[in-house]
C-alpha positions in Angstrom: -14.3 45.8 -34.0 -14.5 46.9 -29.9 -16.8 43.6 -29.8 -14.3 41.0 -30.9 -11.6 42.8 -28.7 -14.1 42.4 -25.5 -14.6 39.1 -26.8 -11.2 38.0 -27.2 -10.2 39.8 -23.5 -13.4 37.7 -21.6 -11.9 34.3 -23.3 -8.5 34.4 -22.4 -9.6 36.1 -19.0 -11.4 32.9 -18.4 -8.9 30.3 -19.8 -6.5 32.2 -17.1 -8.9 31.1 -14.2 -7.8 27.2 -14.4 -8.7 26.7 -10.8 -8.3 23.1 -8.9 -8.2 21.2 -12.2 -5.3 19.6 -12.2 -4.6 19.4 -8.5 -7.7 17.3 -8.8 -6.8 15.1 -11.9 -3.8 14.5 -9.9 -5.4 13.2 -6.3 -8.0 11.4 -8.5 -5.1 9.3 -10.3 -3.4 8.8 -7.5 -6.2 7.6 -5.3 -6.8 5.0 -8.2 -3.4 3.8 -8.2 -3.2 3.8 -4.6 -6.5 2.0 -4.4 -5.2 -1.1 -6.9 -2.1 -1.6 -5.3 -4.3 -1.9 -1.7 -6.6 -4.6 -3.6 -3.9 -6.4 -4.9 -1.8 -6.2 -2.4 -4.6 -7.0 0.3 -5.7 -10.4 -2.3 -2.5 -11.5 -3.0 -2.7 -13.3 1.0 -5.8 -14.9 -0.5 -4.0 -16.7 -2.8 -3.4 -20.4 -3.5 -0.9 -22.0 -5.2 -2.6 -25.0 -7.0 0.2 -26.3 -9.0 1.1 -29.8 -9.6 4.4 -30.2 -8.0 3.2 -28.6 -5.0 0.0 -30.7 -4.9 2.2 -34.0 -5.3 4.7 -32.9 -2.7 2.4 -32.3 0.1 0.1 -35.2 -0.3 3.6 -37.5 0.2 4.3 -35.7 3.0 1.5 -37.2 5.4 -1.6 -38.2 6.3 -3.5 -41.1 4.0 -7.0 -39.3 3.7 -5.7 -37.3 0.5 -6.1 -33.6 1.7 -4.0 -31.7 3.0 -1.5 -33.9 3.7 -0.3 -32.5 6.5 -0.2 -29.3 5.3 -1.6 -27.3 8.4 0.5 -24.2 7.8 -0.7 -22.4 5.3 -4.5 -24.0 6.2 -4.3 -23.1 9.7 -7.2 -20.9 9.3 -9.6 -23.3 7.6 
């Protein structure tokens, strides 16, 4: 029986080492969240809104070439 005692003492002597596990887990799910909110956050300016009304509106606005139509705001940088 003194071998399953040393056994049982070397297992839970190990399982009481946990070490940077969940320090780790932790930085490693926030780094993820943190790295989605950036990306969306970052392409959400590289949006366009292509709806209907909006399309409608701003060809009316100006200009007969059927572009823009006068919308140099939010195309100022194309």
């Amino acid at each position: 029986m003194p071998d399953t005692v040393d056994t049982a003492a070397a297992l839970l002597a190990a399982a009481a080492q946990e070490g940077p596990g969940d320090t780790l887990r932790i930085v490693l799910l926030v780094s993820l969240v943190g790295g989605a909110l950036l990306a969306w956050f970052l392409l959400r300016g590289y949006r366009t809104d292509d709806t209907g009304d909006a399309g409608a509106a701003d060809r009316t606005a100006g200009g007969t070439d059927g572009a823009s139509g006068g919308n140099t705001d939010r195309d100022a940088s194309a």
